[in-house]
N, C-alpha and C positions, 0 to 999 in steps of 0.2 A: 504494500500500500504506500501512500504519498507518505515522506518522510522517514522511510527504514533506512535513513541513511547508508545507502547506496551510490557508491565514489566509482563503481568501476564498469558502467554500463560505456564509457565515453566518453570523452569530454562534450557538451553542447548535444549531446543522446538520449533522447527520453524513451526509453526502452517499454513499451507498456505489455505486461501480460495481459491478456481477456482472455474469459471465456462467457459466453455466448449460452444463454440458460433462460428457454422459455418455460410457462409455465405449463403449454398445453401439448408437450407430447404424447404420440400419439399411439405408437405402439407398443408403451411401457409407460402409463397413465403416472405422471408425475414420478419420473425415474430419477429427475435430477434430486431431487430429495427424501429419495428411497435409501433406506439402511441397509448398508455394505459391512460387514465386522464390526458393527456399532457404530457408524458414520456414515453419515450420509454420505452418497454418489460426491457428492459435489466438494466436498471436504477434501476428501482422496486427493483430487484433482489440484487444490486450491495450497497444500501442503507443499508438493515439492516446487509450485512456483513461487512462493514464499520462499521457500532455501534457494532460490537461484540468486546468484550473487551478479547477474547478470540487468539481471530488472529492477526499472526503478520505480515501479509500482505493478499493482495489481489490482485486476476489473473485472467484477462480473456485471453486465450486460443482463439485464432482464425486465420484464412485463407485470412481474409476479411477485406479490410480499414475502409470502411464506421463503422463497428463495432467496428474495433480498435480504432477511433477517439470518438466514443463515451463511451465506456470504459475507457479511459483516460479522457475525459468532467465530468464524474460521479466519480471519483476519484479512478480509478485501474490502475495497471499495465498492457502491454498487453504483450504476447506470443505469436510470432507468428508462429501459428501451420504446421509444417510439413504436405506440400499437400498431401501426401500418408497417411497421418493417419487422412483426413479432407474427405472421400469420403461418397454415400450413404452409403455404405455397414461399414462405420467404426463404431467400438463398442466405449464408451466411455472411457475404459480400454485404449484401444491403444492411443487414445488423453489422455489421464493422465499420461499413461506412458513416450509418447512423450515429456509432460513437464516437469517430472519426470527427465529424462537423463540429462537435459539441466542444472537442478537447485538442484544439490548434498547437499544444504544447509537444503534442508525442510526436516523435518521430520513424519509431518503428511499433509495428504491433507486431508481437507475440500471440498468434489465438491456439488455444490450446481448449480441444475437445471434451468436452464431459463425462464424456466415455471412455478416457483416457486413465484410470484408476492406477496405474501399474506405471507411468511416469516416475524416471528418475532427471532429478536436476541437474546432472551434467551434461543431458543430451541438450536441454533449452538453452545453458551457457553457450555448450559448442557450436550452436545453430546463430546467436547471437552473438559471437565471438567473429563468424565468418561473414557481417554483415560487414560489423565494426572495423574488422582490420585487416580482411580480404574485400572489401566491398562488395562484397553479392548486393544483392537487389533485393533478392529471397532465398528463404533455406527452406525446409519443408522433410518431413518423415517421410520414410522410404524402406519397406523390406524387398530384398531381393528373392524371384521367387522361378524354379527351375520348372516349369510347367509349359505340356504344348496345349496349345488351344487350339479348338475347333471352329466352326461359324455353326452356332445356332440355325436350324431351317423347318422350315412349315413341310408338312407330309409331302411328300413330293418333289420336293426339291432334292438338290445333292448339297450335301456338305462338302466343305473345303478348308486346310490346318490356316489357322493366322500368322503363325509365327516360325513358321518348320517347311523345312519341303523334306518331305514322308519319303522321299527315293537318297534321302541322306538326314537320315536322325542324329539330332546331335546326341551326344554321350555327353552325361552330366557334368564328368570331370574336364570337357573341352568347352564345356558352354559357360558363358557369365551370366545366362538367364537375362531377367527384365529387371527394371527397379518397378517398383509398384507401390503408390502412395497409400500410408497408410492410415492417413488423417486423422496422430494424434494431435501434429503441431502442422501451424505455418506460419514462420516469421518472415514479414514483408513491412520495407519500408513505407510509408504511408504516401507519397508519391506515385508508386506503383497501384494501390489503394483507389488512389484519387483519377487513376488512368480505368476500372473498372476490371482491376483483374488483382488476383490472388499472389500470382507467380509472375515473374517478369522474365529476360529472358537470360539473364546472369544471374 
């Protein structure tokens, strides 16, 4: 949150973690403040972005009291999120954005998923480290993953592989596979943001 004194995000860098916490989920009816090992969802979450020695605050984003009050129990600040940008149909762009307008100080957001429970804070440092003193644009999670894929087809059709030609299979140990995102985090500076995209191209 605003004042953990926090020295090592940059100089002139206001690093903000958010996470993004409506209150009308839908296929796990109020999941963000459902109890996990005696904690809520949302705490999990809210724990190791507070040990990031990287951020210099901390945001939850939301619509909803019961979430806001526990938000601020687990040591963040809250937002409260503009109802048109809280619906099913909302992308998380437009609730980042929405915080975005509000808060002309930050210079990078940190969003970091709700669903993310199993976060460790050295991976949000290292993401935010390579904004700071490699200048990436964005950094963003990623598992690698050794799978062929097929195309999907309606009765009738023929299938065909996406990522392989089937008359030369790769063998596990010669292949790097795919990265594939895995949307615990995505740190992007807020200029990229403000361009209408998550990732930019560095």
């Amino acid at each position: 949150m605003e004042g953990r004194g926090n020295t090592t995000s940059g100089i002139g860098c206001h690093i903000c973690g958010l996470v993004l916490a409506r209150g009308g989920s839908k296929r796990i009816p109020r999941k963000n403040v459902r109890s996990i090992a005696g904690l809520p969802l949302l705490a999990w979450v809210l724990h190791p972005m507070l040990d990031c020695k990287r951020l210099t605050s901390v945001w939850v984003s939301t619509d909803d009291t019961e979430i806001a009050e526990v938000a601020l129990r687990y040591g963040a600040q809250v937002h409260y999120r503009d109802k048109k940008t809280a619906k099913d149909s909302s992308s998380s762009l437009t609730g980042v954005q929405d915080f975005v307008q509000k808060h002309p100080e930050i210079s990078v957001i940190a969003l970091v998923q709700c669903t993310s429970p199993c976060l460790l804070p050295m991976y949000l440092d290292k993401a935010c480290e390579m904004i700071i003193e490699q200048n990436y644009d964005s950094v963003f999670s990623v598992v690698r993953q050794k799978k062929l894929r097929w195309k999907e087809v309606k009765p009738g059709e023929s299938t065909e592989p996406q990522n392989f030609n089937p008359r030369q299979r790769p063998r596990q140990q010669d292949w790097d596979g795919e990265l594939v995102e895995s949307g615990h985090f995505y740190v992007t500076r807020v200029s990229i943001i403000k361009d209408n995209l998550l990732q930019g191209k560095r």
